[in-house]
Structure formats: C-alpha cells, structure tokens
C-alpha positions in Angstrom: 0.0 0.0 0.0 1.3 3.1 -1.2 0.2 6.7 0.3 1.9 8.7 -1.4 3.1 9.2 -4.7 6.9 8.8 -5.2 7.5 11.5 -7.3 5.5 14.0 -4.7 8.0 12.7 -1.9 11.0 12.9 -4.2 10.3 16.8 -4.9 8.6 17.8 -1.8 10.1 16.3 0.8 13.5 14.5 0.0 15.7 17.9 0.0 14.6 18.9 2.9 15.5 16.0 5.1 18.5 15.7 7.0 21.0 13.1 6.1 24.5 12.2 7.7 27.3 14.2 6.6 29.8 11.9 8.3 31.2 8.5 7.7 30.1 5.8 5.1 27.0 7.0 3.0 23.8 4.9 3.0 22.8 3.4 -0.2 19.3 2.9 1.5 16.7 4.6 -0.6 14.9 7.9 1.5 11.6 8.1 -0.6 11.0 4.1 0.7 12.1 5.3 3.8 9.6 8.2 4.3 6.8 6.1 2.7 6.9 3.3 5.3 7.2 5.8 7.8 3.7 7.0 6.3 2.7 3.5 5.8 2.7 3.3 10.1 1.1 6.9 10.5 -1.5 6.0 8.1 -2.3 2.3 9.5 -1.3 2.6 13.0 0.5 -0.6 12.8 3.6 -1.2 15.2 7.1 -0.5 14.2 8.1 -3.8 14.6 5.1 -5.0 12.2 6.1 -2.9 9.3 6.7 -5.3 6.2 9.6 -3.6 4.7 10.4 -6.8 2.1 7.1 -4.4 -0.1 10.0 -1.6 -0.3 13.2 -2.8 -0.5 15.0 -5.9 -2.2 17.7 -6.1 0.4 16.9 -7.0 3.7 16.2 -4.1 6.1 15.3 -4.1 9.5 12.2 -2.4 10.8 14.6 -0.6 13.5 16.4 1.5 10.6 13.1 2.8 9.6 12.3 3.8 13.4 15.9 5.1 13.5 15.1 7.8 10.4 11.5 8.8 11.8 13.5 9.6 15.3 16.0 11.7 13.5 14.2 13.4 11.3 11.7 14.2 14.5 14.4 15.4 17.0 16.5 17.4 14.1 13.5 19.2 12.8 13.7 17.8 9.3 9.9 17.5 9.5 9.1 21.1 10.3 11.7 22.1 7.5 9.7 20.1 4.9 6.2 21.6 6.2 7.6 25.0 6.2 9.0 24.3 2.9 6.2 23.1 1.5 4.0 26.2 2.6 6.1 28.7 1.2 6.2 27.1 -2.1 2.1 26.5 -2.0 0.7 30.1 -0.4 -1.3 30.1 -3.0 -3.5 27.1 -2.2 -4.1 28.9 0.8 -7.2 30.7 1.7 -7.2 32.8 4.7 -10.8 34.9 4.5 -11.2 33.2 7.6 -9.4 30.6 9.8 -10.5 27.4 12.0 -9.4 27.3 15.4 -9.4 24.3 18.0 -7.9 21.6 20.2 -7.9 18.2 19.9 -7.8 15.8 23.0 -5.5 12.4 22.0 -5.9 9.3 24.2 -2.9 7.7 25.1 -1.9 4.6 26.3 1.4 4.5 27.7 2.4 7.4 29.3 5.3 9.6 28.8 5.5 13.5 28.7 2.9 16.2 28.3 0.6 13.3 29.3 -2.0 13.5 32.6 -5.1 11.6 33.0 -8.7 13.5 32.3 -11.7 13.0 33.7 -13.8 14.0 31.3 -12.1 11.4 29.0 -11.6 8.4 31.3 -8.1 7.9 30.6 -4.5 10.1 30.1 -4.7 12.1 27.2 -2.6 15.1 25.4 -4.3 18.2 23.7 -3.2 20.0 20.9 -3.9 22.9 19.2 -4.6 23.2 15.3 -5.4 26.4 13.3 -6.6 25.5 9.3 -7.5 28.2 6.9 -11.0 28.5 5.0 -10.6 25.4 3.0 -9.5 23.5 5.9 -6.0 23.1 5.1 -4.3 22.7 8.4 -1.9 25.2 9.1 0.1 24.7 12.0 0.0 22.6 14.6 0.7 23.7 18.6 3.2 21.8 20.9 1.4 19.4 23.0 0.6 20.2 26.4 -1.0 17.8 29.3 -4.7 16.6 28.8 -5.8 17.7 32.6 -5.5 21.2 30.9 -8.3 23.0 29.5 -7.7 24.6 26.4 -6.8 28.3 27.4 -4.1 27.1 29.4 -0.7 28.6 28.5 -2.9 29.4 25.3 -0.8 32.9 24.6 2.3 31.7 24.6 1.5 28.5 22.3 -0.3 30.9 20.4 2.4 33.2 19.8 4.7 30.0 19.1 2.0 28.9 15.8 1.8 32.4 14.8 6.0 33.4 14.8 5.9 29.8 12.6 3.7 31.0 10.1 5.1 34.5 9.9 8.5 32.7 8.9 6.6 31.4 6.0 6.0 35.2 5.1 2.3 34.2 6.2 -0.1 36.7 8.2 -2.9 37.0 10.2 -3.1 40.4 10.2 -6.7 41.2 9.3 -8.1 37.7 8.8 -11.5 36.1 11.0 -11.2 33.5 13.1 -13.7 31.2 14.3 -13.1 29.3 18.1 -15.4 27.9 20.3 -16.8 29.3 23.4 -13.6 27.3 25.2 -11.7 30.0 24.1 -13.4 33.0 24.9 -11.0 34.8 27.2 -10.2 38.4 27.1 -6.7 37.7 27.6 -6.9 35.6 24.2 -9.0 38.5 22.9 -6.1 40.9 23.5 -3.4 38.5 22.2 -5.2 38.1 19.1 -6.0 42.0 18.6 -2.7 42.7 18.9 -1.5 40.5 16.0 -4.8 42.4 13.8 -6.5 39.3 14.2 -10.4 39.4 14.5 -11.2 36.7 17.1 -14.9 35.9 16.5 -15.2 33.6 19.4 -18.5 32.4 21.2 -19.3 33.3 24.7 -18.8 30.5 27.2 -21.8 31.8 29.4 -20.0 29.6 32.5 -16.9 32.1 32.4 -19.0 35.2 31.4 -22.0 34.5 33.6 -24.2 36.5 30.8 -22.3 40.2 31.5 -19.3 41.9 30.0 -18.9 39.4 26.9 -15.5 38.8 25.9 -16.4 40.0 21.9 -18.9 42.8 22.0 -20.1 41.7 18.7 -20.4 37.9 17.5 -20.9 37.0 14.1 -23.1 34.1 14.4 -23.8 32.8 10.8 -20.1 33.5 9.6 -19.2 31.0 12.7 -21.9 28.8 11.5 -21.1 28.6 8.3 -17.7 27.9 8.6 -17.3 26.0 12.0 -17.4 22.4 10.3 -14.4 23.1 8.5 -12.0 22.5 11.7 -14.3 19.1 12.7 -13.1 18.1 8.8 -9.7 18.7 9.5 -9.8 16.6 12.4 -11.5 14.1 10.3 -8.8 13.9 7.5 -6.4 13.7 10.6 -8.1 11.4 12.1 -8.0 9.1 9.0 -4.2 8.4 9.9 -5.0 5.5 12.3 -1.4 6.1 13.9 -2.4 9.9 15.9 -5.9 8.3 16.7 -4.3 6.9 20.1 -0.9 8.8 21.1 2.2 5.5 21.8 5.1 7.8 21.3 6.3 8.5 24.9 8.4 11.9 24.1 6.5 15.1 23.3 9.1 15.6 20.5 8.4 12.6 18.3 4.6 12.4 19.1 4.3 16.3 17.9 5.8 15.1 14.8 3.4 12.7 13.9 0.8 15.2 13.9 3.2 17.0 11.4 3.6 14.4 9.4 -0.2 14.1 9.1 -0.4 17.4 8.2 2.1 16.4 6.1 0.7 13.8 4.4 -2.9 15.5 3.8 -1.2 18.5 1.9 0.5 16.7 0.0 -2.8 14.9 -1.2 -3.8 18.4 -2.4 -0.7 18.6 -4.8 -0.9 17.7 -8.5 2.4 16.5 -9.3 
C-alpha cells in the first residue's frame, strides 16, 4: 500500500531531510524510507510490524526505519519540509477566515505532556490546530497535558503557531477567526488584537456568567457557516489510524506525527 506518490515525496520532501554528513554514505533509498514511515502513521500498525520486504530488495530491518523517523523528528527535518512546503504552495491557501481548535489524544502509555482526564476516562494530550477556510491545516501547537483546559498557556503556544507561520511570510493580520466558546477569554482576545486578528469567538456563558462578553459583537452565521471546516480537519487527521491513540512517549516525536499528518494530507492536495 502506497500513500503517497513517489514522485510527490522525491520533490517535496526528500531535499529537505536531513541526512548524515559523516562517515560511510547509506545506499538505503529515503523516498521508501519516508513512505513506510507513512505506511505506520496511516495504518497505526507497530514499528516492529512494518513489512519492509514491499520496499526494499535487500533486507532491512524495521529498526532502521524507526531510526530515520526519530532523526528526522528530534532534528527538525519534518518542520523544515512543512515549512517548505507552505512557502512554495501560499497560493492554495485561503485565509478569509481561519479554524481554530484543540484536539484531545488518548494515550496509552504514558510519557510526557501526558495527565489523566476526567472527562475522557483515561491520560490524554491536547493539541492545538489552526486551518485556513478550506480547511488546510496550518500549524500545529506543541502538545501540552490533557488535565488542561484549552486556554491554558494558550498565549504563549499561540504566539509559538503564529512566529511559525510569519516565517513562512504568512499573516494574520486582518483575517477572521472562528473558536469555540472554550476560548473565549479576554486575555486571548487581547493577544489576538494585537496580531490584527479578528477573534470571532462564542461566549462561554460559564466564564462570562451572561455580563461583559468577551467580543462585543459575535458574528453568528459566519461562525456557523464555517465552523465544520475544523471538525473536517480533524477528520482527515483522524483518517491516519497512527495519531488516533498517542504511543510515542516523548513530546518531540509524538508532535511530529501530527506533522507528518499534516504532512501527508497536503501533499494529497498537490498535483504532481
């Protein structure tokens, strides 16, 4: 099963990953590489389980596949190939409005940025993912601890998404977005006016209490309209079996595979 092209990988991605400048160089072939390291995003499968006999005629281990994905995670070749890939694409993009929201990951064995939740029966990390109007994800924010409501250390994650786009020559100066009423903080509200973004957020009426509203006006049916794009993004994410329950144990490599789904769906969007 292949998920991606092989051409889309070997323009897209291949330049932009690391590789070892030292010693003897590896004949072993990076697009096959990357693919069966999409192969266990997109089927959830173990490491240990991945057939690698479909990709290679030589024998090669499942652990030298693991060995690339941890590399490329801890060096920050995946971020370089996301940023690279929205610089050379802004003009897929559409930002008359944005999607904002987090998403709350089950996970099994522990590790950081991972506290049990009540409200989910079970230890979970949350994320935060901004998309644009087509639902393109954007940017993804660095996992925090489950036990954590959204708004928590929300300004300076916040801040973190937006200094990653703006390297991309990408702003939010001037562009809508829609969040849910877990959001609606006027410290949130001043963050975002202060980057020229219009939060149009709905009141949470258990913070408010039904006075002094966050956002004095609330746009209603542009939130309506456009709300359902963020639950499809997390849909298409969600199609990549491998982020549905977290196993990776450091923040670092399990904040990649959300990368590398956003990855994956852009470069689903590409004509190559």
């Amino acid at each position: 099963m292949r998920v991606q092209s092989e051409n889309k990988i070997k323009t897209f991605v291949i330049p932009h990953l690391s590789v070892g400048k030292r010693g003897k160089k590896s004949n072993i072939c990076l697009v096959n590489v990357f693919l069966l390291i999409l192969k266990r995003l997109k089927t959830g499968t173990q490491w240990r389980e991945l057939s690698t006999r479909e990709y290679f005629e030589e024998t090669v281990p499942w652990q030298t596949i693991y060995y690339y994905f941890n590399k490329w995670s801890k060096d920050g070749s995946f971020l370089n190939v996301w940023k690279q890939l929205l610089m050379m694409n802004k003009h897929l993009l559409d930002l008359s409005t944005a999607q904002f929201d987090g998403s709350h990951t089950p996970c099994k064995r522990g590790g950081e940025s991972v506290v049990y939740q009540g409200r989910k029966s079970c230890k979970t990390s949350n994320s935060l993912i901004l998309c644009d109007n087509n639902g393109l994800p954007l940017v993804v924010g660095k996992p925090q601890s489950g036990n954590n409501n959204d708004l928590y250390n929300i300004n300076k994650i916040f801040d973190e998404m937006i200094t990653f786009l703006e390297e991309d020559s990408i702003t939010m100066d001037g562009v809508f977005m829609n969040a849910d009423a877990g959001f609606d903080s006027k410290s949130f509200k001043r963050n975002c006016d202060s980057k020229g973004i219009e939060l149009n957020v709905k009141e949470n009426p258990r913070s408010r209490k039904g006075t002094n509203p966050t956002t004095p006006f609330f746009d209603d049916q542009l939130y309506n309209e456009n709300r359902y794009k963020i639950e499809r993004t997390n849909a298409w994410m969600d199609a990549y079996k491998g982020i549905l329950i977290r196993f990776e144990k450091l923040t670092i490599t399990w904040w990649n595979m959300l990368w590398l789904s956003v990855i994956a769906i852009f470069l689903k969007k590409l004509k190559c």
